[in-house]
C-alpha positions in Angstrom: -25.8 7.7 19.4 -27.7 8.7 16.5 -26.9 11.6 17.6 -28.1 15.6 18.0 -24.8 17.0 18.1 -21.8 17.9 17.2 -18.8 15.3 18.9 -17.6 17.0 21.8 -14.5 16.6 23.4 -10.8 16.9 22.8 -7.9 15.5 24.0 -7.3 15.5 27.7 -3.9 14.3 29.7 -4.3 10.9 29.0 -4.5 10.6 25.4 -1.8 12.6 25.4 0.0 9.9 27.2 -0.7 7.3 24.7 -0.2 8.8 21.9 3.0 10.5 23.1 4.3 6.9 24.1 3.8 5.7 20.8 5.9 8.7 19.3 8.7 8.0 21.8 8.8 4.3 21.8 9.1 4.4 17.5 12.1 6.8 18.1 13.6 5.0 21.1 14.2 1.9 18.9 15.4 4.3 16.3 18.3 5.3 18.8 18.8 1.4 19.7 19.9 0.5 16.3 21.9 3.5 15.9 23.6 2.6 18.9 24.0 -1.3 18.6 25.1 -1.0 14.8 27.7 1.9 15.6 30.9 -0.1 14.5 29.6 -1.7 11.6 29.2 1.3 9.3 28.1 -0.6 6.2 25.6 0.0 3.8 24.2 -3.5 3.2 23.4 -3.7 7.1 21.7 -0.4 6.9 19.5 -1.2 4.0 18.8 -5.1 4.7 19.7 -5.8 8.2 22.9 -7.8 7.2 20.4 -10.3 6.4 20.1 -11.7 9.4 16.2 -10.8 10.8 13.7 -13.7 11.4 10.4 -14.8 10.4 8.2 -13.3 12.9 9.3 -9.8 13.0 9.6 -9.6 9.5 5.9 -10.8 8.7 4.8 -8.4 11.0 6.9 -5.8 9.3 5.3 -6.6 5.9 1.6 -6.6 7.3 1.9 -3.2 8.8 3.5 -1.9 5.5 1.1 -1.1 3.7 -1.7 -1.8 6.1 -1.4 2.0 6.8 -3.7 5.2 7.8 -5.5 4.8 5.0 -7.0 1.4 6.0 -7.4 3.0 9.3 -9.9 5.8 7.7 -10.8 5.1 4.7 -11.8 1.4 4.6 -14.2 1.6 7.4 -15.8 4.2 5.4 -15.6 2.6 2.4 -18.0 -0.2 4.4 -20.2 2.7 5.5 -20.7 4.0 2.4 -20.2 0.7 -0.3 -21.2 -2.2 2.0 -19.0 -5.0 3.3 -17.8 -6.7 -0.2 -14.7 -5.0 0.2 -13.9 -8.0 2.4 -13.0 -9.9 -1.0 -9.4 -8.6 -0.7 -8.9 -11.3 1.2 -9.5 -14.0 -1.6 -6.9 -11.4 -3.7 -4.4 -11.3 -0.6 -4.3 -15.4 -0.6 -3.6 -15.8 -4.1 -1.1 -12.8 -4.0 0.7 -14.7 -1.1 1.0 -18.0 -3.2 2.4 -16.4 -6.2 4.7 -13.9 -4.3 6.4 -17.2 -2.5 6.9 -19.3 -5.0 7.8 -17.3 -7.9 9.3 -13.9 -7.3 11.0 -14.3 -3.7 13.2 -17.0 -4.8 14.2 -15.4 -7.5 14.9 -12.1 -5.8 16.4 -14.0 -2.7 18.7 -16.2 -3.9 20.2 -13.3 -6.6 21.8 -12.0 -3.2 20.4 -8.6 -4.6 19.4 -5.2 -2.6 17.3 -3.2 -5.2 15.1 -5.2 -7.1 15.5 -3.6 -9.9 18.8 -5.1 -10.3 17.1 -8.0 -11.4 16.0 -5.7 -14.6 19.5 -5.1 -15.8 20.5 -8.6 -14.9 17.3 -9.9 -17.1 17.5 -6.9 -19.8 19.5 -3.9 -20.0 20.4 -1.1 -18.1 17.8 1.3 -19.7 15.2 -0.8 -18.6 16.2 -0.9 -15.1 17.1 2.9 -14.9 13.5 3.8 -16.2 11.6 0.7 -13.5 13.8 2.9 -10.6 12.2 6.3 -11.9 8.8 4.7 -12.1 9.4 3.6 -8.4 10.3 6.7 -7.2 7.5 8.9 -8.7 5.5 6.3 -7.3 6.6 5.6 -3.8 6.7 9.9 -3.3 3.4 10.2 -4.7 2.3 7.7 -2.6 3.9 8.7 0.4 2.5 12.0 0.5 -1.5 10.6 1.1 -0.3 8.4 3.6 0.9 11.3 5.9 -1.6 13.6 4.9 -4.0 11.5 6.6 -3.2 11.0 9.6 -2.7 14.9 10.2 -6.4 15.2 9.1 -8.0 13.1 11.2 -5.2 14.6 14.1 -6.9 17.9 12.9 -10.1 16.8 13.3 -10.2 15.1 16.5 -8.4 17.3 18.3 -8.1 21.0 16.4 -3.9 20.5 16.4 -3.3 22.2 13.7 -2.9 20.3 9.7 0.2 21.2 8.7 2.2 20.9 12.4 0.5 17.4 12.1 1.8 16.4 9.3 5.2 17.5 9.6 5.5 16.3 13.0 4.5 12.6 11.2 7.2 13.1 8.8 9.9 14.3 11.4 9.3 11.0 13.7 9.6 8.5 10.7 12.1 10.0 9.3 14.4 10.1 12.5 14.3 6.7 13.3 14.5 5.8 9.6 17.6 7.9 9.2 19.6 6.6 12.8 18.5 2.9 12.6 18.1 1.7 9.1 16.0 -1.4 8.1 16.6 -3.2 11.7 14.7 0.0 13.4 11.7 0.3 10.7 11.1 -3.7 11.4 10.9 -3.6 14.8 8.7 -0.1 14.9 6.7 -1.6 12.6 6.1 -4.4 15.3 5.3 -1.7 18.0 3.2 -0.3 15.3 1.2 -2.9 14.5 0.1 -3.8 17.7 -1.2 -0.6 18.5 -3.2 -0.2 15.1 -4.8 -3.4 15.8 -5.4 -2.2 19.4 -7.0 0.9 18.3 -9.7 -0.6 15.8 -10.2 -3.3 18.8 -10.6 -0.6 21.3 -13.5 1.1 19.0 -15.2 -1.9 18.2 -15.7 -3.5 21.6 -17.0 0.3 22.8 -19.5 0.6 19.8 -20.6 -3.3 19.9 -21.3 -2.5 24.0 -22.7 0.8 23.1 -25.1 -1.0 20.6 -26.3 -3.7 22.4 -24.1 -6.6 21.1 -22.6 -7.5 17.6 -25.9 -9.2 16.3 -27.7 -6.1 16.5 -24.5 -4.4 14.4 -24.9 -7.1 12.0 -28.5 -6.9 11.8 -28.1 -3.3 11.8 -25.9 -3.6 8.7 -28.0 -6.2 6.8 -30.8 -4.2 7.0 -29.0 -1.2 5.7 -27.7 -3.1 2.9 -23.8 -3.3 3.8 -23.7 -7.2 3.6 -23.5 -7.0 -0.3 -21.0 -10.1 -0.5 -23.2 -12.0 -3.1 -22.8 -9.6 -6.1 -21.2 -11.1 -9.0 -21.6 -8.5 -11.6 -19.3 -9.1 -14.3 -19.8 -5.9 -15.6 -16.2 -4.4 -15.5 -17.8 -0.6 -15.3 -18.8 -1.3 -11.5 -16.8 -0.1 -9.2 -16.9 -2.5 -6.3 -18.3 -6.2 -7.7 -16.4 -9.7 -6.5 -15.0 -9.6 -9.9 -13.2 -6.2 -9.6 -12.0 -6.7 -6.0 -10.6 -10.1 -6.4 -9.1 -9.6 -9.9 -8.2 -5.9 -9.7 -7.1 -6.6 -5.8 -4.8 -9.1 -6.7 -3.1 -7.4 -9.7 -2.6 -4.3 -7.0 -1.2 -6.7 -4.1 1.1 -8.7 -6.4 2.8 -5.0 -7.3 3.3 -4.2 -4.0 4.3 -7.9 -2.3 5.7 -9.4 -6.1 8.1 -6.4 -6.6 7.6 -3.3 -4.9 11.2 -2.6 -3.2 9.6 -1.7 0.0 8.4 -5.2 1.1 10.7 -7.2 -1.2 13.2 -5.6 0.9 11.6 -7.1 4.0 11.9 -10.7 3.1 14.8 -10.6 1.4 16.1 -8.9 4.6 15.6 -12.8 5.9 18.5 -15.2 7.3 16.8 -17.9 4.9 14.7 -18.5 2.3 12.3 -20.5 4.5 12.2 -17.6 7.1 11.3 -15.2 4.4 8.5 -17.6 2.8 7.9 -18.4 6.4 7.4 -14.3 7.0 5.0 -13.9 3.8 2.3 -16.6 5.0 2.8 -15.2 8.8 2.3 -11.7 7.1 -1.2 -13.4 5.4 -2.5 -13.8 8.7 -1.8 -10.3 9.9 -3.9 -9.0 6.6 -6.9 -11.0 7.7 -6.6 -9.9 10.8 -6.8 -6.1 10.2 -9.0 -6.4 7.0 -11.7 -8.0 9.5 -11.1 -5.1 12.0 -11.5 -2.8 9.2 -14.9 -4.0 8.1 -16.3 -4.4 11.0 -15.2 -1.1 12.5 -17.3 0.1 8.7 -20.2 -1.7 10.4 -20.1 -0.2 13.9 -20.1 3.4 12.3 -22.9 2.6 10.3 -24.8 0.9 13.4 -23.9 4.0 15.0 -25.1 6.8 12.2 -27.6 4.7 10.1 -30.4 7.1 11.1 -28.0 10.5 11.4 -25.5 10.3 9.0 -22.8 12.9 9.8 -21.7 12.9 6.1 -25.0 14.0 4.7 -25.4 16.1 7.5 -22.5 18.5 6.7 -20.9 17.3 10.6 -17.8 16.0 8.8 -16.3 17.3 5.9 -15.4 14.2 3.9 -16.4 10.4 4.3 -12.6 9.5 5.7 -13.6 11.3 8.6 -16.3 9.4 9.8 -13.7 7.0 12.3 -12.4 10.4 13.8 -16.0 11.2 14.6 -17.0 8.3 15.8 -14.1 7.9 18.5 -14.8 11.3 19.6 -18.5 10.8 19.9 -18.4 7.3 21.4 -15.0 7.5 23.4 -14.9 11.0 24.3 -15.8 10.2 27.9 -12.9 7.5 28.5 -9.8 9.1 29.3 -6.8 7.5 27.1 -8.9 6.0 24.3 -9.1 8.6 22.1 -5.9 9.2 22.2 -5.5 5.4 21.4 -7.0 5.7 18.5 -5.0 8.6 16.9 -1.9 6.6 17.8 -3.3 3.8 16.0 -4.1 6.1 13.0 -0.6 7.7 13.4 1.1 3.9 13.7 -0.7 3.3 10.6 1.1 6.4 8.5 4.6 6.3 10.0 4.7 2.4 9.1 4.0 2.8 5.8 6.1 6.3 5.4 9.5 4.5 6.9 9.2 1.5 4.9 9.0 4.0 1.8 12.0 6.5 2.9 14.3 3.1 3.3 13.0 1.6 0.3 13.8 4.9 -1.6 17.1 5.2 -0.3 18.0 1.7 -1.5 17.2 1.8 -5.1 18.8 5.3 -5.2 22.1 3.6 -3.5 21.6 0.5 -5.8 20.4 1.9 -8.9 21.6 5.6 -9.5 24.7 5.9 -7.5 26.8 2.9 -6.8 26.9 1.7 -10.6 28.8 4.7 -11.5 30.5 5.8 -8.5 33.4 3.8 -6.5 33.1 4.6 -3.1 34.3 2.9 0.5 31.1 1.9 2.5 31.8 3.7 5.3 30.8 6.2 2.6 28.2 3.9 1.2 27.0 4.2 4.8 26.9 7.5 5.4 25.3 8.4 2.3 22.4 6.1 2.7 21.6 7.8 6.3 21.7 11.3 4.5 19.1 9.8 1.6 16.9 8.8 4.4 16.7 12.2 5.6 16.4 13.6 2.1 13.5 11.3 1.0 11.8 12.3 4.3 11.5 15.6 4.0 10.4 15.5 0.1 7.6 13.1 1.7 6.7 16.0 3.9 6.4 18.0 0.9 4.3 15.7 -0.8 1.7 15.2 1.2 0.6 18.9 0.5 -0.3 17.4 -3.3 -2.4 14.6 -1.5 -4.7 17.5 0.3 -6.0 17.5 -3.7 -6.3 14.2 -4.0 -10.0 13.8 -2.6 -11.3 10.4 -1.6 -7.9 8.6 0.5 -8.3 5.4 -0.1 -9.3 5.5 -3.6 -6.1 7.8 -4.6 -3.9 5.6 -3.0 -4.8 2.4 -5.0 -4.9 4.1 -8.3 -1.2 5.4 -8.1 -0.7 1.7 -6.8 -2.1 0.4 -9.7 -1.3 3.2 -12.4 2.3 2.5 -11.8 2.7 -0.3 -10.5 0.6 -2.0 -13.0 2.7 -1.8 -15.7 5.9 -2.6 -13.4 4.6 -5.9 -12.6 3.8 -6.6 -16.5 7.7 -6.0 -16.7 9.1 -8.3 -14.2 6.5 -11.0 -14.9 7.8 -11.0 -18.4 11.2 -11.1 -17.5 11.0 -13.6 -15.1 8.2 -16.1 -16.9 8.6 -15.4 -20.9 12.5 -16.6 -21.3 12.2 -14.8 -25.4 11.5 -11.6 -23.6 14.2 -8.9 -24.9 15.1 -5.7 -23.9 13.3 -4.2 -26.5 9.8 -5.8 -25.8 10.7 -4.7 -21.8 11.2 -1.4 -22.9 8.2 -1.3 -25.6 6.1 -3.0 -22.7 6.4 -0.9 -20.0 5.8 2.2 -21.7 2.8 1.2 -23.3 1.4 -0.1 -20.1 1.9 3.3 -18.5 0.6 5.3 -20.9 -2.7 2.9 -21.2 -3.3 3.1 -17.5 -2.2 6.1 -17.3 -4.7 7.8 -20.1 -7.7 5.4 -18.6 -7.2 6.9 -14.5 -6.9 10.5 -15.7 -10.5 9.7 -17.8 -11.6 8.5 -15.1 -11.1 11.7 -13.0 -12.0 14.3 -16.1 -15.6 11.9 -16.5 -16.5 10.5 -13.3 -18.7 7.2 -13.2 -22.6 7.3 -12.7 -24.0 6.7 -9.3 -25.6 3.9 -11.0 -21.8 2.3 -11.7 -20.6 3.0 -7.9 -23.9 2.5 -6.4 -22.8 4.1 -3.0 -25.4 3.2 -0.3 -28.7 5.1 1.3 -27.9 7.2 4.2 -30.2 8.9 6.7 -30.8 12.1 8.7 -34.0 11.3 9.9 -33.4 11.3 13.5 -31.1 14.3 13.9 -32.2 17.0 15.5 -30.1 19.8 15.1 -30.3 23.3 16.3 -29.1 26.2 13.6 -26.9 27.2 16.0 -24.3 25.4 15.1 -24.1 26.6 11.2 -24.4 23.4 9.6 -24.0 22.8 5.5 -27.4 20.8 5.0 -26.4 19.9 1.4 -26.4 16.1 0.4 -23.0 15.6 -1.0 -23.3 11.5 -0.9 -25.0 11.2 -4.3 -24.4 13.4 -7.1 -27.3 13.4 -9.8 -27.0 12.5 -13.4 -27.5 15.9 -15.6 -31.1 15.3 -17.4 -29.5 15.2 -20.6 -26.3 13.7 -22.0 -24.5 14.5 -25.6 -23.4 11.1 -27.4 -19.5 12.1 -26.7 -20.2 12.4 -22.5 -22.0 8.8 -22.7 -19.1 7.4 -24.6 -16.5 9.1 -22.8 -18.4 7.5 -19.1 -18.7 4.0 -20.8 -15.2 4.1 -21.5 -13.8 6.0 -18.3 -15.9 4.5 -15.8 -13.7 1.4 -15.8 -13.2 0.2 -12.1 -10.6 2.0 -10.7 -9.4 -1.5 -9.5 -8.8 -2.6 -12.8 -6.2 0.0 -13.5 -3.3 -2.3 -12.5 -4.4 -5.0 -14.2 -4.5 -3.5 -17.6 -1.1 -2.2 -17.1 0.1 -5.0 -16.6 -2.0 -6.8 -19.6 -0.9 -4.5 -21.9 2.9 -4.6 -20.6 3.7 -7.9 -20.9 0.8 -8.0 -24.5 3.3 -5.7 -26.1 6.3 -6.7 -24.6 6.0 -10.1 -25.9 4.8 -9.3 -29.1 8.0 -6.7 -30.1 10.1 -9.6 -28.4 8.8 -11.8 -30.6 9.3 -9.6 -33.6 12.8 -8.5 -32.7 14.1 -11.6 -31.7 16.8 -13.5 -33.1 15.6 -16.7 -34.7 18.1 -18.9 -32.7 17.0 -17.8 -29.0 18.9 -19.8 -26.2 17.7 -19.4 -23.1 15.6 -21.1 -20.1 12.3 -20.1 -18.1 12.6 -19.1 -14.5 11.3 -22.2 -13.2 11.6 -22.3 -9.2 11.5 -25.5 -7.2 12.7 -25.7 -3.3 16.2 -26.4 -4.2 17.1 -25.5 -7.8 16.4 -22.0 -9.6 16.5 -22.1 -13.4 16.8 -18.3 -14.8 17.2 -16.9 -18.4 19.4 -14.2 -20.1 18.6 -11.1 -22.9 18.4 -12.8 -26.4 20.3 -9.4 -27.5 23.3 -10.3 -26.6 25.7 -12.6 -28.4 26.3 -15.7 -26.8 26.0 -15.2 -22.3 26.5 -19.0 -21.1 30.3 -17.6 -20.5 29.2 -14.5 -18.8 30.9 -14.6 -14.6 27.6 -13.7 -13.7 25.1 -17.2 -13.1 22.2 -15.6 -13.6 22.5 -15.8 -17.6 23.2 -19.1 -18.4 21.4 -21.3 -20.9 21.7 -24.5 -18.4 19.8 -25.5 -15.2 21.6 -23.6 -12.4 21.1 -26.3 -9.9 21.4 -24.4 -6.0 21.4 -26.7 -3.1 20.7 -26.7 0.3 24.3 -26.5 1.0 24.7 -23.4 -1.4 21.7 -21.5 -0.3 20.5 -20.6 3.7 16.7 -22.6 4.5 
């Protein structure tokens, strides 16, 4: 399998099959929700499930969230071009677990809220949680629009359907069964969906690994190509991939997206209990082993595969996310069904991810910039939500024509994670763990840890880092033996070279700018609660009285905005200067 040739092949009846049962299944549950929730007509139920989903489905739910197409593609060729040491994200995904169970969930459960970013206006003002609902929704869209796009590419790739119909067919599906069966139907497709991402990778692995002659000689393969690079401790924060940068940076990125991002918060809180929904997170911990391990080593058979014809290099693929597409069709070509296996599993992948984001949307718009200033009956409440999910779809559709520009997948993805999400989770860390945070230092806060981020990931792209500072891997073409025939591009595009000379201002601009893209988040969310606290402190009243979030397993202590005049009479319970002591009988375990 080193391989002479181009991968034949294309889909025959059989993948067809698969892939087509995947599509329907996703829409069938779609139209069972519509159908069993047809006389309830209420928002709440629509957005959260009326609160009522278990553990199991739920963790599930959260795992194949964001465990999207892009891990599909992109982190298997992040292995096959980096090495291994992206398995470190586990060490970040056990420490984001932790924190995300015992100190934003109960807050955000036991609130009784929908958007999290009710929380904000609760905590400060109703600036602060007007601008965190903007932030989301640039974000989420942004986001959104890579994880459609690619899918449709490897579609395009593997099978010649063409780009566009591929990704608007993505969004179409999602959005369908999004729009007709609310939260209930994105849980339980994202249960279906699940299972067949993890039986695609599975499917490619045990070919490869027989293929190869067992998973020692993939191993060997690797460590002999230099992709088991676990024991590099580089402190040097410049370095793209070290343990430092992807179990500091990693967690900063995962806590945005489990701590606060609407999408899963929405999951858990979705929960009967508050023991079903911790229950759910450390369920949902084993599912992110599971398909970070099937990621990797899927990164390790494409390299055992390749390591002496690298399609890449050779001008066979057109960009490194490409290389699973390849693969499949080169190694599973001649097994009827598989193929079209794996582009299910991609496609599972994307339209998890996308329906989690179009409910999501539609929440906080529901929440946060319609219901406060409109009265409404919820059978219109209702109604309106189901024509925001079909909105939000087809501006996700739109979206991903921007992430065609984006270049490499995977890296895009977690730098408009950690761009905005950074300084979001400065914000609601502040709120909930600093109890003299104001509205002013929120406010101050967030916007500084934008604009920081923001200025450091668009250096980044104007002054890319040195080879030397992403240190991508050797790749060989020695054994391929190509005919011209088949027009090839022969140009190495896998390691750009460092101009022979450098003016003082480009070396200062690549110390500065060739910050790991990991550590975007985390100095967003450094410098958001840095400021935050420092303008709270200096526009505080002398006098503050208030209390830290503290949260034990049956008593919640929260604070309220020092701005105000005296709260500890305010009807709401959530600004008090006393304990608030919530017991079992009060609260669902």
């Amino acid at each position: 399998m080193s391989g002479g040739s181009l991968a034949s092949g294309s889909f025959v009846v059989a993948d067809y099959v698969v892939f087509a049962f995947m599509l329907v299944a996703s829409s069938a549950v779609g139209v069972f929700y519509a159908w069993a929730g047809r006389g309830q007509g209420s928002s709440r139920d629509f957005l959260t499930g009326g609160r009522g989903l278990t553990a199991l489905p739920v963790s599930l739910s959260l795992t194949a969230s964001f465990m999207s197409a892009i891990t599909v593609l992109s982190n298997p060729a992040e292995v096959y071009r980096y090495g291994a040491n992206i398995g470190f994200y586990s060490l970040s995904y056990v420490i984001m677990v932790t924190v995300t169970s015992e100190v934003f969930l109960p807050v955000f459960y036991r609130l009784g809220i929908t958007s999290t970013y009710e929380y904000l206006e609760l905590r400060f003002n109703k600036a602060t949680r007007l601008l965190g609902t903007v932030l989301f929704i640039v974000q989420t869209i942004l986001y959104t629009g890579i994880v459609i796009y690619a899918p449709a590419l490897a579609l395009n790739h593997v099978t010649g359907v063409d780009l566009w119909g591929a990704v608007i067919s993505t969004g179409v599906v999602c959005t369908f069964y999004c729009t007709v069966g609310g939260l209930k139907a994105v849980v339980w497709t994202d249960v279906i969906q699940l299972g067949v991402m993890l039986a695609g990778f599975v499917s490619v692995i045990i070919k490869t690994v027989t293929i190869q002659g067992g998973l020692l000689v993939i191993v060997s393969d690797s460590q002999q190509g230099g992709r088991l690079n676990f024991w590099d401790f580089d402190p040097n924060p410049l370095r793209r991939h070290t343990f430092w940068t992807i179990t500091i940076g990693g967690t900063f990125v995962w806590l945005s997206i489990y701590g606060i991002n609407q999408a899963q918060v929405q999951r858990y809180i979705s929960c009967k209990s508050i023991t079903h929904a911790r229950l759910a997170l450390y369920i949902n911990l084993l599912g992110l082993l599971c398909i970070l391990f099937c990621s990797v080593l899927a990164g390790m058979c494409v390299f055992s595969v390749y390591k002496t014809c690298d399609p890449w290099t050779a001008g066979l693929v057109a960009a490194p996310d490409q290389l699973m597409p390849y693969l499949v069709m080169d190694t599973l070509g001649d097994n009827p069904g598989l193929p079209g296996l794996f582009v299910a599993a991609v496609y599972s992948g994307s339209l998890s991810t996308v329906s989690s984001s179009i409910n999501a949307l539609a929440a906080v718009t529901v929440e946060d910039l319609i219901k406060p200033y409109t009265n409404m009956s919820e059978k219109h409440w209702f109604w309106i939500s189901k024509g925001l999910s079909l909105i939000y779809g087809v501006i996700c559709i739109g979206m991903a024509g921007l992430a065609s520009l984006m270049g490499g997948i995977l890296q895009a993805a977690v730098s408009i994670l950690g761009v905005i999400g950074g300084p979001l989770l400065g914000l609601f860390s502040m709120g909930i763990l600093c109890p003299f945070a104001n509205s002013k230092g929120a406010l101050s806060g967030l916007m500084s840890g934008l604009v920081l981020s923001l200025w450091v990931c668009i250096g980044a792209l104007m002054y890319p880092p040195s080879p030397e500072l992403r240190r991508p891997l050797s790749l060989s073409t020695e054994d391929c033996n190509f005919t011209t025939d088949n027009n090839l591009n022969w140009t190495f595009t896998g390691v750009p070279t460092l101009p022979s000379t450098n003016t003082t201002a480009s070396l200062l601009a690549d110390n500065w700018y060739s910050l790991s893209y990991l550590y975007f988040s985390p100095i967003g969310t450094i410098t958001a609660i840095s400021v935050g606290l420092l303008v709270s402190l200096l526009t505080g009243k002398k006098n503050i009285c208030c209390c830290v979030v503290v949260c034990f397993p049956n008593k919640l202590m929260l604070m309220y905005d020092d701005d105000e005049d005296i709260m500890c009479d305010n009807t709401n319970p959530t600004f008090c200067d006393v304990e608030l002591s919530i017991t079992k009988s009060s609260i669902p375990t």
